[in-house]
N, C-alpha and C positions, 0 to 999 in steps of 0.2 A: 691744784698747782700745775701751771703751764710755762714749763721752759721750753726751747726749743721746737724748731717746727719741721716736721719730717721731712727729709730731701724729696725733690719731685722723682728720683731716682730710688727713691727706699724701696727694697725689696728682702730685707729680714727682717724678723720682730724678735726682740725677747717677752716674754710675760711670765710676772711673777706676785702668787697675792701671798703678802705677809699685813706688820703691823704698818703704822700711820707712818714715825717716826724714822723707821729704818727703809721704807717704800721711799720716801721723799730725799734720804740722804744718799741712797742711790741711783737714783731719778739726778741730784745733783753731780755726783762725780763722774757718772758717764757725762755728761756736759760737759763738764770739767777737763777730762781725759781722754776724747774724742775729737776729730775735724768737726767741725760746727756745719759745718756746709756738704759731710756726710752724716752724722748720726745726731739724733735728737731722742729726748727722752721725757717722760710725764708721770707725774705719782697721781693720784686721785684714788678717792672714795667710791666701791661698790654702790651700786645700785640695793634697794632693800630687799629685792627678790631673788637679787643674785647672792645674799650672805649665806646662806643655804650651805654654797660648795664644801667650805667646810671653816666655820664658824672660829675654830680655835688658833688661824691662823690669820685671822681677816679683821676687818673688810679693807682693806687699802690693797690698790694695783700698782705695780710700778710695769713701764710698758716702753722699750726702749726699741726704736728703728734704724736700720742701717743698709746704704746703700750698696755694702760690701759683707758678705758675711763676715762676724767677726769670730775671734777665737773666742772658743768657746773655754778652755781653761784657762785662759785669763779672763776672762768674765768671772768663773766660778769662785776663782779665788779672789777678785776683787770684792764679789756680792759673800762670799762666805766671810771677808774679814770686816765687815758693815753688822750684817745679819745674821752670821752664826753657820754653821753646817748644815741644821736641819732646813734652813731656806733655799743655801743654796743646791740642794737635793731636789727643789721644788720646780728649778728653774724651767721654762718652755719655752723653746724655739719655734716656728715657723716661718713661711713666704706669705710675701704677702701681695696683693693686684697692686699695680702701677697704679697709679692717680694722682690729681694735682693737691699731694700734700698741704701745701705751702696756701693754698685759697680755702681751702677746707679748714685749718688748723687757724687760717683768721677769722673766721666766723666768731670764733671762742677765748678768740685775745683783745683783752681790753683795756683801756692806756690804763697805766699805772700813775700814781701818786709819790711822787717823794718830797714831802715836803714841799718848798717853790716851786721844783720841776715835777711836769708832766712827762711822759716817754706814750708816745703813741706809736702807730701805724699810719699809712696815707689813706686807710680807711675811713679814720675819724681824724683825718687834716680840719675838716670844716668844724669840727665840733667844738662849740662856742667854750672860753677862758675867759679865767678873770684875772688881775695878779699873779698869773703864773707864763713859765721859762715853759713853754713847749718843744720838744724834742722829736722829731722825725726819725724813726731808725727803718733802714732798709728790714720787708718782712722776712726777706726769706734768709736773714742773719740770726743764727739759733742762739749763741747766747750772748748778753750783753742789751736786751734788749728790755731790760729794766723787772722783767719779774722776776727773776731767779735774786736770791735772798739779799747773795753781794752787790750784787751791783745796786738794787736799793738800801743795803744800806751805806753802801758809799757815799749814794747821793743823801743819804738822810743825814749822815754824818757833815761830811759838804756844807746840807743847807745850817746845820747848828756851828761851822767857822764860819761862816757867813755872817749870823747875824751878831758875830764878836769883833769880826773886821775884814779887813780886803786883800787879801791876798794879794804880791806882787808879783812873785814870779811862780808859777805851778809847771808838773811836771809828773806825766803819766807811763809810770813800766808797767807795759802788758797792756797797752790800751783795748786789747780786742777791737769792737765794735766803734769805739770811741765816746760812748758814753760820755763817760766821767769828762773827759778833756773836754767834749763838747758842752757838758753844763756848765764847765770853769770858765770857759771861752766866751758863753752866751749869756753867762752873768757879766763876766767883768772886761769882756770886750775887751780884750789882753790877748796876747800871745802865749800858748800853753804850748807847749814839749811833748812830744808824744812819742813811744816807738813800743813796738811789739817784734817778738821775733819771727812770728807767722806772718809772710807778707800777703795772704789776702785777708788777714785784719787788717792790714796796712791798708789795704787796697778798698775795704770796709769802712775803715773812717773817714780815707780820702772822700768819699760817696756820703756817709752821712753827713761831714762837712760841708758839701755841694749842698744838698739838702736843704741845710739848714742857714744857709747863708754866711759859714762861719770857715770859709778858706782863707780871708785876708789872717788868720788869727791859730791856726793848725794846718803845720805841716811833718805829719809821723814819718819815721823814719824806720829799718829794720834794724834791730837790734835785738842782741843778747842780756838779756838784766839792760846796765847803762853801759854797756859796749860799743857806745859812739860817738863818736864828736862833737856831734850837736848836740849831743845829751848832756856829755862833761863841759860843754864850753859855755851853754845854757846857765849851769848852775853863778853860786848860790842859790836854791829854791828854799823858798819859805812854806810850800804846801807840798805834798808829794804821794803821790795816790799808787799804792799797788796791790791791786786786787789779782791776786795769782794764787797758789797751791803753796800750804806751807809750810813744805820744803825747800823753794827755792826761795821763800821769805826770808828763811832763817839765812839760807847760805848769802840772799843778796843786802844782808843787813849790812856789814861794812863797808861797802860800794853805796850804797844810800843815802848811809851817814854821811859818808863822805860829801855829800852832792846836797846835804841840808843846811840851809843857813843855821845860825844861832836864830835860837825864839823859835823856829821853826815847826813843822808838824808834819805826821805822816798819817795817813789814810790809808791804815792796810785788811786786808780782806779777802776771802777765799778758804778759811777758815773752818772745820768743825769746831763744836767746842773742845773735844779733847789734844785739840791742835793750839790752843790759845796761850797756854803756860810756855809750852819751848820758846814762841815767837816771843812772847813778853821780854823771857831770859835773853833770846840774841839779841835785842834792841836796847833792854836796859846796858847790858855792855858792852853797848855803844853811846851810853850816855841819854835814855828815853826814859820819859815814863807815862804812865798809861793814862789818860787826860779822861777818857769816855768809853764804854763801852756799847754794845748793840746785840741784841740775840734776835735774827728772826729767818724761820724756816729751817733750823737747826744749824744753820752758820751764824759767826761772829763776826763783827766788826770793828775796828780799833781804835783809836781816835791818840795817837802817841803823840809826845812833847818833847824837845829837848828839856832837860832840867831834869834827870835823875841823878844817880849817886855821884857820877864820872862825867861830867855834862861837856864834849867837845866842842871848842870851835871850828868855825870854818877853815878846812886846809884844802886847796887848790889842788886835783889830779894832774896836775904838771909839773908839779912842783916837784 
């Protein structure tokens, strides 16, 4: 597993070998909970001559880079509430030579699959498609760039409304990279809604829209949750994608609701699985319920509905 691609400025490392399962969910939440454009992170599988070092803790690496040393008791404590005490006892630090992360770390990234869409690199721009929505994402954007679990399975979930119907109006909190908005937009040649509160996601999608030829149809905006204008004036949305951390799921469930048509659907994600039940509970009351679900790479992905216990209608934020 290859999330993120080291800053060409990376000059820490953490290294840490535990098991498969907890190597990879930490590998995810530094990505998660770091500038993308300073810190990157990767789980993978030892080598068979390196399991040696000592067996009863291996063989998975998790190997996170940063171009600021970071604190290191928040690390411990992040990596110890994942992995337990005895891992994060394990932890190692080092410096590491300058080099050009970012060409190195493409050699070993390869387009991804979801469904309809592809996500590549301008490495394999030329590389021959059939029936498929290819996707250009800037390389040296760490995440969002279609490997890491959420975000494909956003688009997997995506391409399964799809082929139920067509979405009218969509609408991306937390667009990061611009992914998601950018499949919704290059399917259905619509205008999608986008805002993130980091403006050089902002500045990220603006770019992979150029890209992709898809600026007549996305223009992100900086925002808090839907803390803007365009975002509440946009709505009714019938689709609504937010692939974020799920604590702020839970808090931005009644701000979402708000913004979702009736019949509507949300498309949420960023997820562990022990994160999956609270999120259920703040969206069921708000009138959701759970249409599909998605497990892969140890995140979840959600597929909600209006039509649970308490099903609201649409009420206008101006109102």
């Amino acid at each position: 597993m290859l999330e993120g691609l080291p800053p060409n400025n990376a000059a820490h490392m953490l290294r840490l070998i535990t098991e498969e399962e907890p190597a990879r969910q930490i590998a995810d939440v530094i990505v998660e909970m770091f500038d993308p454009t300073e810190t990157a992170a990767s789980a993978f599988e030892l080598e068979p001559n390196m399991r040696d070092w000592n067996p009863s803790v291996g063989p998975w690496v998790v190997e996170a880079y940063f171009s600021e040393e970071p604190d290191h008791d928040f690390l411990h404590g992040l990596i110890e509430g994942i992995a337990g005490p005895e891992a994060a006892a394990r932890i190692e630090y080092d410096r590491v030579a300058e080099q050009d992360w970012v060409k190195n770390a493409l050699e070993g990234l390869v387009p991804v699959n979801a469904g309809r869409f592809l996500v590549h690199g301008s490495h394999d721009r030329n590389r021959p498609r059939t029936n498929e929505i290819a996707l250009e994402i800037e390389a040296a954007l760490a995440f969002g760039t279609g490997h890491h679990g959420t975000t494909r399975g956003c688009l997997l979930m995506l391409d399964a409304v799809l082929k139920q119907r067509r979405p009218r109006n969509v609408l991306d909190v937390g667009t990061g990279t611009g992914v998601l908005a950018l499949a919704a937009a290059r399917y259905l040649r619509a205008k999608v809604v986008a805002g993130d509160i980091d403006p050089i996601s902002v500045e990220a999608t603006l770019s992979n829209a150029r890209l992709n030829g898809a600026t007549p149809w996305i223009r992100p905006v900086v925002a808090r949750g839907t803390q803007h204008p365009d975002l509440r004036k946009g709505g009714p949305y019938d689709l609504i994608f937010a692939n974020i951390l799920s604590k702020p799921l839970r808090m931005l469930a009644p701000e979402i609701a708000r913004l979702c048509d009736t019949g509507g659907e949300l498309i949420l994600s960023g997820l562990l699985y022990r994160d999956v039940p609270g999120v259920l509970s703040a969206y069921a009351a708000q009138g959701f319920a759970l249409k599909r679900k998605l497990h892969l790479e140890g995140w979840a992905t959600l597929l909600m509905a209006r039509g649970g216990a308490a099903p609201r209608p649409w009420v206008s934020p101006y109102v």
